[in-house]
C-alpha positions as protocol buffer text, in pm:
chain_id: "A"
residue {
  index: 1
  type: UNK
  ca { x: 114 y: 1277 z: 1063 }
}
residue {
  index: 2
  type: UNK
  ca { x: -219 y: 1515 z: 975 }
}
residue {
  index: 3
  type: UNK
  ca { x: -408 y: 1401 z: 654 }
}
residue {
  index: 4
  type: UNK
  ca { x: -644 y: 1647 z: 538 }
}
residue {
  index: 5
  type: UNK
  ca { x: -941 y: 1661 z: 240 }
}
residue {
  index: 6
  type: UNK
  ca { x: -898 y: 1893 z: -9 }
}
residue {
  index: 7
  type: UNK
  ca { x: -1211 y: 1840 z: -223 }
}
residue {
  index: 8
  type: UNK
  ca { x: -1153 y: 1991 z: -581 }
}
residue {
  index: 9
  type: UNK
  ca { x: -1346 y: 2006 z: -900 }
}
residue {
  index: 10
  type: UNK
  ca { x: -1668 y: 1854 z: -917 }
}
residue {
  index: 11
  type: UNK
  ca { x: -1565 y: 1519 z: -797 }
}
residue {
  index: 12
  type: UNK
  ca { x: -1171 y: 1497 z: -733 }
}
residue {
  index: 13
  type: UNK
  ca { x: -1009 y: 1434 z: -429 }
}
residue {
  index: 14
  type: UNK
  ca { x: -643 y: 1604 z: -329 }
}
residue {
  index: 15
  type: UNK
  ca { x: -463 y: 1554 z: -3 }
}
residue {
  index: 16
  type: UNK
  ca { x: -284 y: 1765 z: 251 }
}
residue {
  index: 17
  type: UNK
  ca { x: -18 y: 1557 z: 459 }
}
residue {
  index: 18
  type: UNK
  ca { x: 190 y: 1700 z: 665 }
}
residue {
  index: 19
  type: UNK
  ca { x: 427 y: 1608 z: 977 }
}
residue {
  index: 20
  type: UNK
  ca { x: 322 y: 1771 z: 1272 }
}
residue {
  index: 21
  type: UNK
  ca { x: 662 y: 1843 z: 1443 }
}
residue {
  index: 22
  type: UNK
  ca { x: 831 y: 2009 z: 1162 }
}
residue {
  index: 23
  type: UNK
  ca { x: 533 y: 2106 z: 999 }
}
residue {
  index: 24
  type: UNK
  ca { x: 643 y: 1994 z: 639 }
}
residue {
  index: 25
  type: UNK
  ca { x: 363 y: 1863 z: 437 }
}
residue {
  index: 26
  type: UNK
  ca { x: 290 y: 1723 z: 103 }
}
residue {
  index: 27
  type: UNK
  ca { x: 28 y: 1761 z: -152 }
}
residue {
  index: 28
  type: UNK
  ca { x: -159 y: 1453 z: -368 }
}
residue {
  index: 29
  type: UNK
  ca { x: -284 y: 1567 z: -699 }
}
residue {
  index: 30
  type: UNK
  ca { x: -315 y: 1955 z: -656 }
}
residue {
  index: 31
  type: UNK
  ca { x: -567 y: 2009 z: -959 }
}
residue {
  index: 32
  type: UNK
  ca { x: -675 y: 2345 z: -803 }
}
residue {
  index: 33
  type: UNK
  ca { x: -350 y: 2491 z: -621 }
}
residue {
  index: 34
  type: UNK
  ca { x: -525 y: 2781 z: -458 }
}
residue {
  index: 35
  type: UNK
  ca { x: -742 y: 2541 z: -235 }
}
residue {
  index: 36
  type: UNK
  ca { x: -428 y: 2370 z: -153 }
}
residue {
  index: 37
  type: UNK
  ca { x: -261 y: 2656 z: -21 }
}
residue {
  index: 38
  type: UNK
  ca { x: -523 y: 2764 z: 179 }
}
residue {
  index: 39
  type: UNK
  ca { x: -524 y: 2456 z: 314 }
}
residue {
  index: 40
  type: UNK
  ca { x: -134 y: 2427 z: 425 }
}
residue {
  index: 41
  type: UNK
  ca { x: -182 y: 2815 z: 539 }
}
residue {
  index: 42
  type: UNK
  ca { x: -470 y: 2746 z: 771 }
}
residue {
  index: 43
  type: UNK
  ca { x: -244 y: 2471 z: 901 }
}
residue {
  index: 44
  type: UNK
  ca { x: 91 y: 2646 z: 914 }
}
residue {
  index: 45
  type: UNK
  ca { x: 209 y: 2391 z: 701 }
}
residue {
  index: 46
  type: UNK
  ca { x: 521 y: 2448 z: 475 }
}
residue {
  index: 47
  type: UNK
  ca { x: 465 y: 2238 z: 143 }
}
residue {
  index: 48
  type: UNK
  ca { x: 743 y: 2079 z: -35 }
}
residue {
  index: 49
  type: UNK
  ca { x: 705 y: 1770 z: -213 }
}
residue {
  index: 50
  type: UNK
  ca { x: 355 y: 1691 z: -486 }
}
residue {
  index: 51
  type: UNK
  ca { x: 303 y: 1333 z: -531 }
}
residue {
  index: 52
  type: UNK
  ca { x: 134 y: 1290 z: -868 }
}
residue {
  index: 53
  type: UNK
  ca { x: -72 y: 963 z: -878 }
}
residue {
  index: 54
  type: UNK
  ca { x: -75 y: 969 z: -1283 }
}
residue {
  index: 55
  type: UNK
  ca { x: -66 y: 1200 z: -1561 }
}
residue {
  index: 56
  type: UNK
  ca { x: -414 y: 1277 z: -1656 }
}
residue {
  index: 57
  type: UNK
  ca { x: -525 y: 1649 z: -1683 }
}
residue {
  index: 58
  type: UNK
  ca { x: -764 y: 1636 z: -1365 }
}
residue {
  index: 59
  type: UNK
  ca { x: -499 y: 1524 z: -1146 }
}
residue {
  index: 60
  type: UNK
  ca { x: -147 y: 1641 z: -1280 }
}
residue {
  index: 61
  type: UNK
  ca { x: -305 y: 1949 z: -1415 }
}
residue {
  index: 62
  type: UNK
  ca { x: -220 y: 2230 z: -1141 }
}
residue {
  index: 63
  type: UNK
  ca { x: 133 y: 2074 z: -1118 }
}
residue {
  index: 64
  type: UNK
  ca { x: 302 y: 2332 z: -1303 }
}
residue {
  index: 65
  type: UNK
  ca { x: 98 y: 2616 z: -1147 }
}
residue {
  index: 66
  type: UNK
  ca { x: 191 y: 2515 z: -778 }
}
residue {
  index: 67
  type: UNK
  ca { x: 591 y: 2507 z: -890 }
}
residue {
  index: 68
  type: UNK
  ca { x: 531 y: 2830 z: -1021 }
}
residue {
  index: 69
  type: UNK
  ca { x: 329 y: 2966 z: -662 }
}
residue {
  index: 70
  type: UNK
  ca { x: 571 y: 2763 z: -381 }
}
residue {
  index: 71
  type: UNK
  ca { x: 928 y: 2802 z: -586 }
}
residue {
  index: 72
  type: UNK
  ca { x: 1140 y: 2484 z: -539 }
}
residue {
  index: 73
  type: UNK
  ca { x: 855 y: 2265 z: -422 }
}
residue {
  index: 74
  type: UNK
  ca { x: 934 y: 1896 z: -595 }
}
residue {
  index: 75
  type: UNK
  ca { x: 738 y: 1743 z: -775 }
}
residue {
  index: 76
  type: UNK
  ca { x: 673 y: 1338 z: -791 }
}
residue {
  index: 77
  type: UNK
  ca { x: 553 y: 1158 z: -1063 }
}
residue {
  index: 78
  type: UNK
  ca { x: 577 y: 737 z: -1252 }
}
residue {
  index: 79
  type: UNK
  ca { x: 870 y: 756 z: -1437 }
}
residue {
  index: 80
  type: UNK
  ca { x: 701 y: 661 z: -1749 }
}
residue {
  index: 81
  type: UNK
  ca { x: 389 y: 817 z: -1738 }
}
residue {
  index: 82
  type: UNK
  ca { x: 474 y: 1200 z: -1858 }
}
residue {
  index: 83
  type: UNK
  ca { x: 356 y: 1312 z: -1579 }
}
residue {
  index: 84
  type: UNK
  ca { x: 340 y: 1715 z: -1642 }
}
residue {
  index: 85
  type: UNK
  ca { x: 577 y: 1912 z: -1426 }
}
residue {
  index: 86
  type: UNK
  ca { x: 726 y: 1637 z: -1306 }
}
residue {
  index: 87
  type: UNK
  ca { x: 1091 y: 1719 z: -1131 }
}
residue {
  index: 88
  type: UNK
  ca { x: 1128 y: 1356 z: -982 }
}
residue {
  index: 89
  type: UNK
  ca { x: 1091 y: 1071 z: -1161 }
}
residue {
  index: 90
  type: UNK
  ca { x: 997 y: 767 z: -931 }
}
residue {
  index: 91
  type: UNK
  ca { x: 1026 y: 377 z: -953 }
}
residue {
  index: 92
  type: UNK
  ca { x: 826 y: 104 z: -799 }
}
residue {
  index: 93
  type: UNK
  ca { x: 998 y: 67 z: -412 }
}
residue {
  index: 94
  type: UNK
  ca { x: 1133 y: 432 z: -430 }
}
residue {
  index: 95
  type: UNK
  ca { x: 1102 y: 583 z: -103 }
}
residue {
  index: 96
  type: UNK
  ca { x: 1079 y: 940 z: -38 }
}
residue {
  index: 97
  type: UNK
  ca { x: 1098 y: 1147 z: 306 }
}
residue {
  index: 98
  type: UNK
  ca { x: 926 y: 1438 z: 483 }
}
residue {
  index: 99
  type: UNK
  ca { x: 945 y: 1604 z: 802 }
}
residue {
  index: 100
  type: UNK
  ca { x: 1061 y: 1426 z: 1107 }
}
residue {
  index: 101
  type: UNK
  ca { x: 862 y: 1129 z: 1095 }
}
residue {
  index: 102
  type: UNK
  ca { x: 727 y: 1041 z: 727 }
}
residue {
  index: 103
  type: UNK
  ca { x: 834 y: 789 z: 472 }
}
residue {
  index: 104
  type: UNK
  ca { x: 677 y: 781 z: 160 }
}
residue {
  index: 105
  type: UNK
  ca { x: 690 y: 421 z: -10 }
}
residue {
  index: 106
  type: UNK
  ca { x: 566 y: 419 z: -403 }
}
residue {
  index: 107
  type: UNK
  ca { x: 397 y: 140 z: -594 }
}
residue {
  index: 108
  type: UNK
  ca { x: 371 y: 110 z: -931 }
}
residue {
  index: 109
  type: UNK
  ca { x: -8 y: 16 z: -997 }
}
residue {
  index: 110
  type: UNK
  ca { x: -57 y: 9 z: -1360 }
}
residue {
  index: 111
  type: UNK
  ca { x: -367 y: -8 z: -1587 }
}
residue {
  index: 112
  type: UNK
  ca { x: -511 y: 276 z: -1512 }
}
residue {
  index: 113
  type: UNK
  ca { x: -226 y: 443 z: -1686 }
}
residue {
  index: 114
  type: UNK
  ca { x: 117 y: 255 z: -1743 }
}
residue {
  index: 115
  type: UNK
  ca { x: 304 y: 432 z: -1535 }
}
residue {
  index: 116
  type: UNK
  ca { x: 49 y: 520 z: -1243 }
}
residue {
  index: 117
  type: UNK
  ca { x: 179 y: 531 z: -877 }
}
residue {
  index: 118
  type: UNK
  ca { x: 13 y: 444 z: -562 }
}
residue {
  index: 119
  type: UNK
  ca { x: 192 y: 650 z: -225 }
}
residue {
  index: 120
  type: UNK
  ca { x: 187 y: 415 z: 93 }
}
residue {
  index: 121
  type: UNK
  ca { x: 270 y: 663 z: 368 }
}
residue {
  index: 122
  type: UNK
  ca { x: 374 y: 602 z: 747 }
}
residue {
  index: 123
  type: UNK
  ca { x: 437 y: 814 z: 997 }
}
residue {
  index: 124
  type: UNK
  ca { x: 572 y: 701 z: 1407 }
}
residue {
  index: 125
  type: UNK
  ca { x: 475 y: 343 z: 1476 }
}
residue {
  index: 126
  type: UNK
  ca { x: 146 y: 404 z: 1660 }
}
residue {
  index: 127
  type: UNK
  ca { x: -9 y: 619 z: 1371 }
}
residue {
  index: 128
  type: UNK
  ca { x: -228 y: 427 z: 1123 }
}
residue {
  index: 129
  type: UNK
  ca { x: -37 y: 434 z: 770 }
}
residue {
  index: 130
  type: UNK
  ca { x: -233 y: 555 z: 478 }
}
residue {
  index: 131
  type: UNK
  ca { x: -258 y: 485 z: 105 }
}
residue {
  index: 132
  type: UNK
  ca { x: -262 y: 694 z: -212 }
}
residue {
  index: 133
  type: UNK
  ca { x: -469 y: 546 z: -465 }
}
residue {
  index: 134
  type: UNK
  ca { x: -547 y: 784 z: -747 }
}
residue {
  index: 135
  type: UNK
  ca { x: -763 y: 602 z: -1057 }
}
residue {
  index: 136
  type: UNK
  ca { x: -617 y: 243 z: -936 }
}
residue {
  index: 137
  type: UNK
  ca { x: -862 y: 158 z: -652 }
}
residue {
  index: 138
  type: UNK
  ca { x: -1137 y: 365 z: -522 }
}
residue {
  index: 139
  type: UNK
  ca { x: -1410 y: 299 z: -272 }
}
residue {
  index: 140
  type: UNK
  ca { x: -1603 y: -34 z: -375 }
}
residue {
  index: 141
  type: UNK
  ca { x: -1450 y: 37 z: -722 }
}
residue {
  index: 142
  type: UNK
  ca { x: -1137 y: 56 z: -965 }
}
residue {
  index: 143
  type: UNK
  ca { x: -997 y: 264 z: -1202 }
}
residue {
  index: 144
  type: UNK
  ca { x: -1129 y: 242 z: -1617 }
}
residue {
  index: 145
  type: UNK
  ca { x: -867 y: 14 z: -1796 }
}
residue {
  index: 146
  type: UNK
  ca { x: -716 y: 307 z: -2040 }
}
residue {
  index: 147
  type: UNK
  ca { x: -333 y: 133 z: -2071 }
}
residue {
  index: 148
  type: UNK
  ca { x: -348 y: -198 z: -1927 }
}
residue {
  index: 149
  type: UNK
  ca { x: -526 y: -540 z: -1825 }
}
residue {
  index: 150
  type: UNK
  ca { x: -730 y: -680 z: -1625 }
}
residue {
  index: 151
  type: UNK
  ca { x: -453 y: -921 z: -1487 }
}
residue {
  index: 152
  type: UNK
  ca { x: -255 y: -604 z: -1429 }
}
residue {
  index: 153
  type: UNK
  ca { x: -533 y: -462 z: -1257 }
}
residue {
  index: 154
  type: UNK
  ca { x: -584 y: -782 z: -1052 }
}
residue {
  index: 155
  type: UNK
  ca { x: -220 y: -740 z: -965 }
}
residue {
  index: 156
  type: UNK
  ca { x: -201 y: -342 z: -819 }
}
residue {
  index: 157
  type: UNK
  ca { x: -546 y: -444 z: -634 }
}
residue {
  index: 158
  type: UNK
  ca { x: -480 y: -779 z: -519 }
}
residue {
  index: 159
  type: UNK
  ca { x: -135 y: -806 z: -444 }
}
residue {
  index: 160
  type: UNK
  ca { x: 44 y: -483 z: -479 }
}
residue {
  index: 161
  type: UNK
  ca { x: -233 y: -293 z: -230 }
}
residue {
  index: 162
  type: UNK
  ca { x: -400 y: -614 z: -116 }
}
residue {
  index: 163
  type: UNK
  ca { x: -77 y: -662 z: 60 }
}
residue {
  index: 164
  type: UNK
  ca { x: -70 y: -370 z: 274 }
}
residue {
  index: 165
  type: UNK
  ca { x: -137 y: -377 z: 627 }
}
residue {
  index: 166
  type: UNK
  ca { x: -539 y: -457 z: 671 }
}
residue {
  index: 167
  type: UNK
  ca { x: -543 y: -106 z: 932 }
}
residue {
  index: 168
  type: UNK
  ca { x: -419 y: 112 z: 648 }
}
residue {
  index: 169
  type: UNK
  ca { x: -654 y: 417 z: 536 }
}
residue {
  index: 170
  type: UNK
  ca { x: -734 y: 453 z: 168 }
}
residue {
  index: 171
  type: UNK
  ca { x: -774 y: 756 z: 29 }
}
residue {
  index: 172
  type: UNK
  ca { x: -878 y: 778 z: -302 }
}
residue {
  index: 173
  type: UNK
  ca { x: -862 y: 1041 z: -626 }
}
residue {
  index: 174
  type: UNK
  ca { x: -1241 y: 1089 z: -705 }
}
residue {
  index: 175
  type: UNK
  ca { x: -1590 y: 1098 z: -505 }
}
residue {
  index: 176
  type: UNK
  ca { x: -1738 y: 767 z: -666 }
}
residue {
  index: 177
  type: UNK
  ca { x: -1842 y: 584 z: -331 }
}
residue {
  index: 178
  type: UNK
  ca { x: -2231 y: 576 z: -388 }
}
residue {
  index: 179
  type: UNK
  ca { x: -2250 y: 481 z: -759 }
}
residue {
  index: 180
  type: UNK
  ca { x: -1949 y: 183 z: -694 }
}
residue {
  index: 181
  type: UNK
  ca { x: -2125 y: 75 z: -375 }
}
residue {
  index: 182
  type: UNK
  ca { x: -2472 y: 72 z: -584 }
}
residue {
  index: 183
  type: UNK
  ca { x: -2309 y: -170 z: -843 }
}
residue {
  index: 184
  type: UNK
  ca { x: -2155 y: -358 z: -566 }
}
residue {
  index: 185
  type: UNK
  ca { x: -2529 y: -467 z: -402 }
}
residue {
  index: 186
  type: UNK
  ca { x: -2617 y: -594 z: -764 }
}
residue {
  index: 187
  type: UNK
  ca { x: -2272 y: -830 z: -737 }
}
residue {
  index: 188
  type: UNK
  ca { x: -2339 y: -938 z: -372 }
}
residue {
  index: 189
  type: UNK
  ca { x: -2681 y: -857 z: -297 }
}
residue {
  index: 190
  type: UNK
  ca { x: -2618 y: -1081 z: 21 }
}
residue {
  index: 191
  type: UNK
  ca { x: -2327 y: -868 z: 140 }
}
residue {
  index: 192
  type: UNK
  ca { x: -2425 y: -667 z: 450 }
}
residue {
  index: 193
  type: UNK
  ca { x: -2101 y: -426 z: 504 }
}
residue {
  index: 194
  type: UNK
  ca { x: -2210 y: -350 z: 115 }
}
residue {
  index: 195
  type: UNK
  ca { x: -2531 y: -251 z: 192 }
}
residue {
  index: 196
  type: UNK
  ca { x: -2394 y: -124 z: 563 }
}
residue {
  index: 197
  type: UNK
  ca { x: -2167 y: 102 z: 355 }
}
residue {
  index: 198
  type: UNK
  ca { x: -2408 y: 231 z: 91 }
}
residue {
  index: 199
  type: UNK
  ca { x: -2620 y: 388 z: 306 }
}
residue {
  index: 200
  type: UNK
  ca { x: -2355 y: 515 z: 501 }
}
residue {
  index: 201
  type: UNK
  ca { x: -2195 y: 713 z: 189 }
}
residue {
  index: 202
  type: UNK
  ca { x: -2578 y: 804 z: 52 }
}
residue {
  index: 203
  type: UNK
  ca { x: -2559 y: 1011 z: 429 }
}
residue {
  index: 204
  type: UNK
  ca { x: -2222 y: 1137 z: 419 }
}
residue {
  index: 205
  type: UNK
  ca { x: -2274 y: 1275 z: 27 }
}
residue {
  index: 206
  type: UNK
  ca { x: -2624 y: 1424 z: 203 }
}
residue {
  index: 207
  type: UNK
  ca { x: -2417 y: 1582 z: 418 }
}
residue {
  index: 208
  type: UNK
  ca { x: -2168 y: 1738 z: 240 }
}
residue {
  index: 209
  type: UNK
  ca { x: -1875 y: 1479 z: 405 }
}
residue {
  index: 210
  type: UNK
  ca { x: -1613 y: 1307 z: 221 }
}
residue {
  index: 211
  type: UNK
  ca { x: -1657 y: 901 z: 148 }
}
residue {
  index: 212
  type: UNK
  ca { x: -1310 y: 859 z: 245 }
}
residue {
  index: 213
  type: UNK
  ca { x: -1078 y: 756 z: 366 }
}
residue {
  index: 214
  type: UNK
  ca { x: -1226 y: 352 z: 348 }
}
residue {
  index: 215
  type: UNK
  ca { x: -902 y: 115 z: 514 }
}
residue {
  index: 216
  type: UNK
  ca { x: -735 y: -209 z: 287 }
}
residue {
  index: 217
  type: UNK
  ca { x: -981 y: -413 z: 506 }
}
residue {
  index: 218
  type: UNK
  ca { x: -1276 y: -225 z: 449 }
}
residue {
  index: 219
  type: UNK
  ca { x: -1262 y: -307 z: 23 }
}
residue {
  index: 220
  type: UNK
  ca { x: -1144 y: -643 z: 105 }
}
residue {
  index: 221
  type: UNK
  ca { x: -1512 y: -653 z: 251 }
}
residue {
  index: 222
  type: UNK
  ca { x: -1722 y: -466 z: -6 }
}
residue {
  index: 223
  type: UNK
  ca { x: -1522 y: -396 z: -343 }
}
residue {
  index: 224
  type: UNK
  ca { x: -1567 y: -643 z: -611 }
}
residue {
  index: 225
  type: UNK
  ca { x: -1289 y: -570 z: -765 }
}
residue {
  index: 226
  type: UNK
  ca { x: -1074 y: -690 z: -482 }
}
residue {
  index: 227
  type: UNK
  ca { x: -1269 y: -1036 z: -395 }
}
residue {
  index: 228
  type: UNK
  ca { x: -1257 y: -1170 z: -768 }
}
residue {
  index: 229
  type: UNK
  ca { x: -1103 y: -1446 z: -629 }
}
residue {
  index: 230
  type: UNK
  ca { x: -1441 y: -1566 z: -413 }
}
residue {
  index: 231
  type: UNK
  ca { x: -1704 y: -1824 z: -584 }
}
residue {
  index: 232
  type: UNK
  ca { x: -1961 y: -1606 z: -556 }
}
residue {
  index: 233
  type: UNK
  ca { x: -1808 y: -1302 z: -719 }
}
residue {
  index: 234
  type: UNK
  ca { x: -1721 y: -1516 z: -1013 }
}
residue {
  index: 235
  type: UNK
  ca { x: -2068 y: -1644 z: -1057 }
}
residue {
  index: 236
  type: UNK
  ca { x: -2221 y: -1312 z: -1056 }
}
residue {
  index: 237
  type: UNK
  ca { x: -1947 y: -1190 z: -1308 }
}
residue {
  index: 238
  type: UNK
  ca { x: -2075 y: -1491 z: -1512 }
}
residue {
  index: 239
  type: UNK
  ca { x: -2448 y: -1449 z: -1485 }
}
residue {
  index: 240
  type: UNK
  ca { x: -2359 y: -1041 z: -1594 }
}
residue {
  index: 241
  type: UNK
  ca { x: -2192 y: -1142 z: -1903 }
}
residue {
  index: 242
  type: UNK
  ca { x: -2473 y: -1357 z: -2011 }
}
């Protein structure tokens, strides 16, 4: 499977997928649809499934205007989170397939929004599987708690992703990677892949370049949010709330 950037807005990140024998792809949160397309047409790529991470405007947004310029493309969205558009309603463990080669697992990672739906995406065995985070997890980072907890937070990060295979890419719904690795060196100012990493992202954002994709191992490394569980994170989470 190909996996390309599509950067959109000032900040937001959609995704081209697509299987490379029957050409079939997939779109992540197309909030500008034009970009998208001339994406897939640069790529000869015939789109027919959009996998809506949540329902907020700068990711569901261009839903209904890419049904209206690719005619029977489906549309994938939480089952309870309203997503706009939305023609298939998905569960936690729903699988969906494309092309030849391409199964599409969904996890429901709420907080974010209730409903919100992370897309864990293999292709043949040797291929390195990829993640679709939205708002839940992004580079050294998470998503604002708008509908849920912090244990239900803990729980998409932790387990739900935390559980995938260490190899798997992460790509992410927003351009965030320098301001989340910042706050990251003020948690573990000790942590070398942090500070490895901010620099890093300071030259890719210099140059234009996407942060991601990071992999599960990567934020296991250098995201906070994901190694509450060490003594040292919970210390510093201490000595910030005094």
């Amino acid at each position: 499977m190909k996996i390309y950037h599509v950067p959109s807005l000032q900040d937001n990140n959609s995704f081209l997928i697509f299987d490379e024998c029957t050409k079939e792809g997939a779109v992540v949160d197309p909030i500008e649809p034009e970009k998208v397309l001339e994406a897939a047409d640069s790529h000869g790529v015939n789109l027919k499934l959009v996998l809506t991470t949540h329902h907020h405007g700068e990711h569901a947004g261009g839903n209904e205007k890419i049904k209206n310029l690719v005619p029977g493309i489906r549309v994938y969205g939480g089952s309870i989170d309203n997503v706009k558009g939305c023609t298939d309603k998905v569960e936690n463990g729903d699988r969906v397939s494309l092309g030849a080669d391409i199964s599409i697992l969904c996890l429901h990672t709420p907080c974010h929004t209730k409903g919100h739906i992370s897309y864990y995406v293999t292709g043949k065995e040797e291929e390195q599987p990829a993640v679709f985070t939205g708002d839940t997890l992004f580079i050294a980072g998470c998503g604002k708690f708008f509908k849920g907890t912090a244990e239900e937070m803990y729980e998409s990060l932790c387990v739900t992703l935390g559980s995938l295979p260490r190899q798997t890419r992460v790509y992410c719904g927003h351009e965030y990677a320098v301001k989340n690795l910042q706050f990251a060196t003020t948690i573990e100012p000790d942590n070398l892949k942090i500070q490895q990493k901010l620099t890093w992202a300071k030259n890719q954002n210099q140059a234009g370049q996407p942060t991601t994709p990071s992999t599960i191992e990567e934020e296991m490394e250098t995201n906070p949010f994901m190694r509450v569980h060490l003594p040292q994170i919970q210390g510093a989470s201490l000595q910030l709330k005094l």
